[in-house]
C-alpha positions as CSV (number, residue, x, y, z in Angstrom):
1,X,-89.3,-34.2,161.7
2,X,-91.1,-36.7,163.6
3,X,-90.8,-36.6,167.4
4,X,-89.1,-34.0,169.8
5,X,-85.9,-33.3,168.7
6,X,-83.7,-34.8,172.0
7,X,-85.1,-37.7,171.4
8,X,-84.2,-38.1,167.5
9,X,-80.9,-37.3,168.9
10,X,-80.8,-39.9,171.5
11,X,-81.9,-42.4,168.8
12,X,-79.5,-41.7,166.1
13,X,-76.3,-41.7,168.5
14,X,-77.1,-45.6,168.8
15,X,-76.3,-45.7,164.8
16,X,-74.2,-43.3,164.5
17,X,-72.5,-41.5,162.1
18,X,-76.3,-40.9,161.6
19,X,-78.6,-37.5,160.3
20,X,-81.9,-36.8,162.2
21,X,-83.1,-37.3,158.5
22,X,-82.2,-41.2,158.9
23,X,-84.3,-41.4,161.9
24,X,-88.0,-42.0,162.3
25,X,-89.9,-42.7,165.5
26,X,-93.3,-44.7,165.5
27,X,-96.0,-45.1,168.2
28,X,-95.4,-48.5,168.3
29,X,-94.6,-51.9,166.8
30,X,-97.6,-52.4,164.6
31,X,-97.3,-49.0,162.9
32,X,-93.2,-49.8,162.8
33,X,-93.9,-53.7,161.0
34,X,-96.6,-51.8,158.4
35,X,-94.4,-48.9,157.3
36,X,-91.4,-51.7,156.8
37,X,-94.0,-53.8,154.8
38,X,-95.5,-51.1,152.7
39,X,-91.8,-49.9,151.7
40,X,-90.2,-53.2,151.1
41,X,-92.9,-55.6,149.7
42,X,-95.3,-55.7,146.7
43,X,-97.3,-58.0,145.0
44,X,-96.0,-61.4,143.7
45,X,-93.0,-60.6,145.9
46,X,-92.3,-64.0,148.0
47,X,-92.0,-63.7,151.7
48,X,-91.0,-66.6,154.1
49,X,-91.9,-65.8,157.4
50,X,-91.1,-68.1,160.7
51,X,-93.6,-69.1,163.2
52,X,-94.1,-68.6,165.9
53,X,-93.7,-65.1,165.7
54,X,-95.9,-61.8,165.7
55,X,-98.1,-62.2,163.1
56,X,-99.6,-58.6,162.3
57,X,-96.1,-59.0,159.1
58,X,-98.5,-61.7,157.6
59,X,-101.8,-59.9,157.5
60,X,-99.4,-57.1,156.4
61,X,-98.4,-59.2,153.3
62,X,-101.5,-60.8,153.0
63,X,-102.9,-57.1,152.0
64,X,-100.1,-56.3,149.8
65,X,-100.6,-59.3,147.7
66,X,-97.5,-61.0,148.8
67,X,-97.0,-64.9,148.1
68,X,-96.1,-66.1,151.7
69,X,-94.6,-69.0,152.7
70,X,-93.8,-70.5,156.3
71,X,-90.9,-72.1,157.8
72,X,-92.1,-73.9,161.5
73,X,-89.5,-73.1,164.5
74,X,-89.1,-76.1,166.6
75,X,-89.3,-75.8,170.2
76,X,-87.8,-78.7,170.9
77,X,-85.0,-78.2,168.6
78,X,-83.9,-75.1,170.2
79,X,-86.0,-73.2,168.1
80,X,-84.7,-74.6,164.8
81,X,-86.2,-75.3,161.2
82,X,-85.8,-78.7,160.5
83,X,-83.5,-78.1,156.9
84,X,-84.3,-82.0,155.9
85,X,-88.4,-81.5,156.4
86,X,-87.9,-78.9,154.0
87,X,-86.1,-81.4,151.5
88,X,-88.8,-83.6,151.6
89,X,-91.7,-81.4,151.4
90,X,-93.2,-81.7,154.6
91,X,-94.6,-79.4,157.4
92,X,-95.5,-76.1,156.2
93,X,-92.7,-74.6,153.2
94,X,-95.8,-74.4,151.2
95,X,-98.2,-71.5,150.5
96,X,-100.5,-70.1,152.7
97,X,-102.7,-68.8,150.7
């Protein structure tokens, strides 16, 4: 069990029906986005991340050998990817690496 026991409680009542089992509790975000990364990725998978966002999930890829592609949000489109960009090759659908 990780964590004091009210608070696994606490946690799984916001998903509930839920088991303590089905609940784990990290220190914080970074160790949260590596755990999810080192469970759900491997090498050659591809990943398309948006930016901007928090980028420790790209280094976390990045070490797992994970082709990583990005999709630009647009501030002044509300935060939008531009679909036709995409069409036409442009801005950054490409590889990273």
């Amino acid at each position: 069990m990780n964590g004091f026991e009210g608070l696994l409680w606490r946690i799984s009542d916001l998903d509930a029906p839920t088991t303590l089992d089905n609940v784990l509790v990290m220190v914080g975000a970074t160790e949260a986005n590596t755990l999810v990364a080192a469970t759900l990725l491997k090498a050659g998978d591809d990943l398309v991340r948006f930016r901007p966002i928090y980028e420790q999930l790209a280094g976390n890829a990045e070490n797992l050998g994970v082709e990583m592609r990005t999709a630009d949000l647009h501030s002044l489109r509300d935060w939008a990817v531009d679909l036709a960009e995409f069409e036409r090759g442009e801005g950054q659908l490409f590889s990273d690496n």
